[in-house]
KOLSETOR-310681 format. One line per field, with one value per residue (C-alpha): z negated, y negated, x. Coordinates in steps of 0.2 Angstrom, whole numbers, plus 5000, padded with zeros to 4 digits. Last residue first. Example, Ala and Ser with C-alpha at 12.3 -4.5 7.8 and 13.67 -1.06 7.14 Angstrom:
! residues 2
z	4964; 4961 .
y	5005; 5022 .
x	5068; 5062 .
//
This chain:
! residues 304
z	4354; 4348; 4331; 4333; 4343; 4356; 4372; 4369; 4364; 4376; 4388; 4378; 4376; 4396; 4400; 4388; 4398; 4413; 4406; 4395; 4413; 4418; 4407; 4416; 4430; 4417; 4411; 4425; 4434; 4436; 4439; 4435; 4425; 4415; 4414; 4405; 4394; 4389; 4387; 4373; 4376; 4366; 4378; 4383; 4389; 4398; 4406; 4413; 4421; 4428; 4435; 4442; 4452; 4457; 4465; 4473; 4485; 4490; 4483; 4489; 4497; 4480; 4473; 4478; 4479; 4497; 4497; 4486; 4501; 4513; 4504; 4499; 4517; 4525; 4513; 4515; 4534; 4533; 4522; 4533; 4530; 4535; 4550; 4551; 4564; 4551; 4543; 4528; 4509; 4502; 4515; 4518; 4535; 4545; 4559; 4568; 4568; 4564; 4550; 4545; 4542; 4532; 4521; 4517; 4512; 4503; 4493; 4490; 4475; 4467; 4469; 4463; 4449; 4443; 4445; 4432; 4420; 4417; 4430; 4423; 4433; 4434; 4441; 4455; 4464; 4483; 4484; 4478; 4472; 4476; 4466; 4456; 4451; 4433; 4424; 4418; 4423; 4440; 4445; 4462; 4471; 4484; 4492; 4496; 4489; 4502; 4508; 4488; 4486; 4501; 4491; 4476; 4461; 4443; 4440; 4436; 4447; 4462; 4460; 4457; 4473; 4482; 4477; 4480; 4498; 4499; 4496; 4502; 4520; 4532; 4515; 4521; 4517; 4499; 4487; 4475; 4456; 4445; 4454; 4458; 4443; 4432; 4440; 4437; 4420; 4415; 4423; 4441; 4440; 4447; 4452; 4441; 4452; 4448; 4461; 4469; 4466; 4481; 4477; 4475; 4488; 4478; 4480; 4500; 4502; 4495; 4491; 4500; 4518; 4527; 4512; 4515; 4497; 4502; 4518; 4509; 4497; 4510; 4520; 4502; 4502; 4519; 4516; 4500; 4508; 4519; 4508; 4498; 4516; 4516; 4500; 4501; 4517; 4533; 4546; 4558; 4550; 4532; 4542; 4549; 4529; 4526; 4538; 4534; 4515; 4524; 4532; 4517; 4507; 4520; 4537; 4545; 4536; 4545; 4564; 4571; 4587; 4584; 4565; 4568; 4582; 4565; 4553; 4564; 4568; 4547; 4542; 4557; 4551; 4532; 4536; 4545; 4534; 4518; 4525; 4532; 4510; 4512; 4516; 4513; 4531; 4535; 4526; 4532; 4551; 4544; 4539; 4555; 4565; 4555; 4556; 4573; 4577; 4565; 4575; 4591; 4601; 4619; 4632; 4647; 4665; 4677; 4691; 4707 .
y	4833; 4829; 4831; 4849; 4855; 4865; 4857; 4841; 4851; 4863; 4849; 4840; 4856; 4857; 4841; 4843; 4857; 4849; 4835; 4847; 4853; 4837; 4838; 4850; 4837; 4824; 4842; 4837; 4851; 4861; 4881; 4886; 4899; 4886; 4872; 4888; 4891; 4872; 4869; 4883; 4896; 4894; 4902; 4885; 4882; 4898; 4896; 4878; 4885; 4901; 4892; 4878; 4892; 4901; 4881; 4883; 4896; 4891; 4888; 4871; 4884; 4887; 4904; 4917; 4934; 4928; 4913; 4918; 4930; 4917; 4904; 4918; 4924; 4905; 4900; 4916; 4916; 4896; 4900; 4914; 4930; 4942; 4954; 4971; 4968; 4970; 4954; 4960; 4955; 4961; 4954; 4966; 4973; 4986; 4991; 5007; 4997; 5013; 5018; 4999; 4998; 5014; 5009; 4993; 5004; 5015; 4999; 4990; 5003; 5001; 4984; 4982; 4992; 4982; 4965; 4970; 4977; 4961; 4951; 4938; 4927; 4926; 4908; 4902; 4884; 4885; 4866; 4871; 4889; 4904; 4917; 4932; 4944; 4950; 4967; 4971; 4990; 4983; 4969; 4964; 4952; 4970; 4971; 4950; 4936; 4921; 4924; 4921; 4907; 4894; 4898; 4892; 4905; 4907; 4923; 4933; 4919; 4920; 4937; 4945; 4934; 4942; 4959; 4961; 4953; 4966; 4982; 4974; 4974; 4962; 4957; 4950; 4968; 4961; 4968; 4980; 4976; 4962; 4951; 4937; 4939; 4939; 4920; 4915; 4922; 4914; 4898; 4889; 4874; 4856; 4848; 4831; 4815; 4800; 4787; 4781; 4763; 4759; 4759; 4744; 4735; 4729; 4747; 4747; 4732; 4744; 4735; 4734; 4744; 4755; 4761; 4780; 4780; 4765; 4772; 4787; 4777; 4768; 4784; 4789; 4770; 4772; 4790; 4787; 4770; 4782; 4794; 4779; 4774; 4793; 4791; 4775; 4782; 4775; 4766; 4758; 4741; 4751; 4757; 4738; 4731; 4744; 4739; 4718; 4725; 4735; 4717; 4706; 4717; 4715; 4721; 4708; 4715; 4733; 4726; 4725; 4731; 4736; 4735; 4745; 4758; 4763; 4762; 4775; 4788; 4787; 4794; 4806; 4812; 4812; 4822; 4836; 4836; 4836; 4852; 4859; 4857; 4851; 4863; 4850; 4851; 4847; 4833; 4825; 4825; 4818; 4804; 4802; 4803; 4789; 4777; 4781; 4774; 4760; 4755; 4756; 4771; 4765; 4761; 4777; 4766; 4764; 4776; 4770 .
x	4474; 4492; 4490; 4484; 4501; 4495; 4494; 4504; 4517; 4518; 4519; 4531; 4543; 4542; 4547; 4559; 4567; 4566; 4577; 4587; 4593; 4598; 4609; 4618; 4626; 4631; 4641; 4651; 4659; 4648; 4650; 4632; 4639; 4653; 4636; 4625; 4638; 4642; 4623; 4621; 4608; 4592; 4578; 4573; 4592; 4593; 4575; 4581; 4598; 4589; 4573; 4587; 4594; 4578; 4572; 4589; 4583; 4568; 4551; 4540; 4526; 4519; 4519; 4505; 4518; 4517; 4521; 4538; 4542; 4541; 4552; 4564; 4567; 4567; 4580; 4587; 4590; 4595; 4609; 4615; 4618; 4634; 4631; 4625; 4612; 4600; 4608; 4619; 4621; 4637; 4648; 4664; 4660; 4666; 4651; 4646; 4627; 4619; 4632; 4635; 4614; 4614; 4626; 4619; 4600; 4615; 4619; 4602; 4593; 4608; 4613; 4593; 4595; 4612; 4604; 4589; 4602; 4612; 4624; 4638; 4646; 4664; 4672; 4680; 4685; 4684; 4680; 4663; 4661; 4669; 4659; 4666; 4654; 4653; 4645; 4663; 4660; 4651; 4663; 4656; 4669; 4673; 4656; 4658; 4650; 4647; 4630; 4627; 4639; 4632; 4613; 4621; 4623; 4610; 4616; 4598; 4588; 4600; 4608; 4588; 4582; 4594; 4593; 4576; 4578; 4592; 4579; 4565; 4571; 4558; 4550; 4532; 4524; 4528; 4541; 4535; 4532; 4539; 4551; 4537; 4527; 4540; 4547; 4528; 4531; 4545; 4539; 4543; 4552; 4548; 4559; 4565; 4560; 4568; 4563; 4577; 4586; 4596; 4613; 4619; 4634; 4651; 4657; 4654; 4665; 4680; 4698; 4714; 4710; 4721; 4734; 4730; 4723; 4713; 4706; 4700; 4690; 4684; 4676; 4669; 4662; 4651; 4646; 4637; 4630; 4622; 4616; 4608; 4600; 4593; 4586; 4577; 4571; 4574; 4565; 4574; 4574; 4576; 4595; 4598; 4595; 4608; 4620; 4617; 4623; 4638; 4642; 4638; 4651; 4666; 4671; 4682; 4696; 4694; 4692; 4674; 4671; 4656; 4651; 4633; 4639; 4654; 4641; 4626; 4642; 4644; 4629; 4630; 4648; 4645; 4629; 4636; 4655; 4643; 4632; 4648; 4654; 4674; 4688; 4702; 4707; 4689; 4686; 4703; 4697; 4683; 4693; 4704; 4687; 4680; 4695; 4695; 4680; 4681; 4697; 4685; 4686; 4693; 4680; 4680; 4686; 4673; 4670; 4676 .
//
């Protein structure tokens, strides 16, 4: 006889209940992906382990297991991330009384600001033809114009649809995060390149004998993935000589940080980049007085 399958654990259960919960709420996959890994790791960790027996020494004693195996700094603050959402949830549904994970530090990360690509490297690579690399020039045009132009996630630019495009308002509306919305605004540059892209579009639903909504189309005639563009923008911005550490939210941090050099006001550029926390913007006057001190140190004849 076979043996019997061991019951999930309370931990177990605990963890699917909760991802369970992530899902109905229409949570990031990329969250939902990572939550669930992150969280597979704490629950083999604990055991058998009951809720109460699980205190702050025990999540510390799962961390120090996580550098045992190897893990980053970041990945091990990931982890911790995932540990004291899950908590947070089990004391809104009145499992647990406090959160161990809260009394635990996160490890202390290395600030690294990205690094951002100039106004004129950004010129260089949407100035002129599109490279041999581009498999369809006219949507890979477009995409890196809506990402650097708007300033939109790479989950919101697959997402736009032919019918989100205002084109007398200049706007497109964008689901973003926990399917809030907003209005983007699009200039001159965006409107050629929807030009020049939608018959190109047209073409591919006539040969494919497809209906399809999406604005930006495989040549199949299906909607884009994230992985597609990240692995379209990253090949094309090689091959107009940037560096290989280009993708698609390196155009988004370009737009934020050449907004604010240019003079925009923070509160504009955190409503089009559709954050929550202006905490979240301020970062952006951080790579943007990098810059300023740079300049300044380079020309400035006091600082020579």
């Amino acid at each position: 006889m076979t043996e019997k399958k061991q019951s999930r654990t309370v931990v177990e259960k605990g963890v699917d209940q909760f991802l369970r919960t992530l899902r109905e709420r229409n949570a990031s996959a990329h969250t939902i992906k990572a939550y669930a890994g992150d969280l597979e790791v704490f629950s083999a960790y604990v055991g058998s382990r009951d809720w109460p027996a699980i205190d702050h020494i025990a999540v510390r004693g799962f961390l120090s297991h996580l550098y045992e195996k190897g893990l980053s700094k970041t990945s091990v603050a990931r982890a911790l991330a995932a540990v004291r959402s899950l908590y947070r949830w089990l004391a809104q549904e009145g499992v647990v009384d406090q959160n161990p994970a809260a009394l635990v530090s996160t490890p202390k990360l290395p600030k690294k600001l990205p690094r951002v690509p100039t106004i004129e490297e950004i010129n260089t690579l949407l100035d002129g033809d599109m490279p041999e690399a581009a498999a369809f020039p006219a949507r890979d045009r477009l995409m890196f114009e809506l990402l650097y132009g708007s300033g939109i996630r790479n989950s919101e630019l697959i997402g736009i649809n032919l019918d989100d495009i205002r084109l007398s308002a200049e706007a497109i509306l964008i689901r973003g995060k926990g399917k809030k919305e907003r209005y983007v605004p699009f200039g001159d540059s965006v409107k050629s390149a929807l030009a020049a892209y939608l018959p190109e579009r047209q073409k591919i639903l006539g040969e494919t004998k497809k209906a399809a909504n999406a604005l930006l189309l495989n040549q199949r005639g299906g909607r884009l993935t994230t992985r597609s563009v990240g692995r379209i923008i990253k090949k094309i911005a090689v091959a107009k000589g940037l560096s290989p550490d280009v993708h698609p939210h390196t155009l988004r941090h370009a737009f934020g940080t050449h907004l604010l050099e240019e003079g925009a006001d923070l509160r504009a550029i955190q409503e089009m980049l559709g954050h929550e926390r202006l905490s979240t913007t301020q970062r952006y006057t951080q790579l943007s007085m990098k810059h300023v001190l740079a300049v300044y140190d380079q020309t400035h004849p006091r600082a020579k």
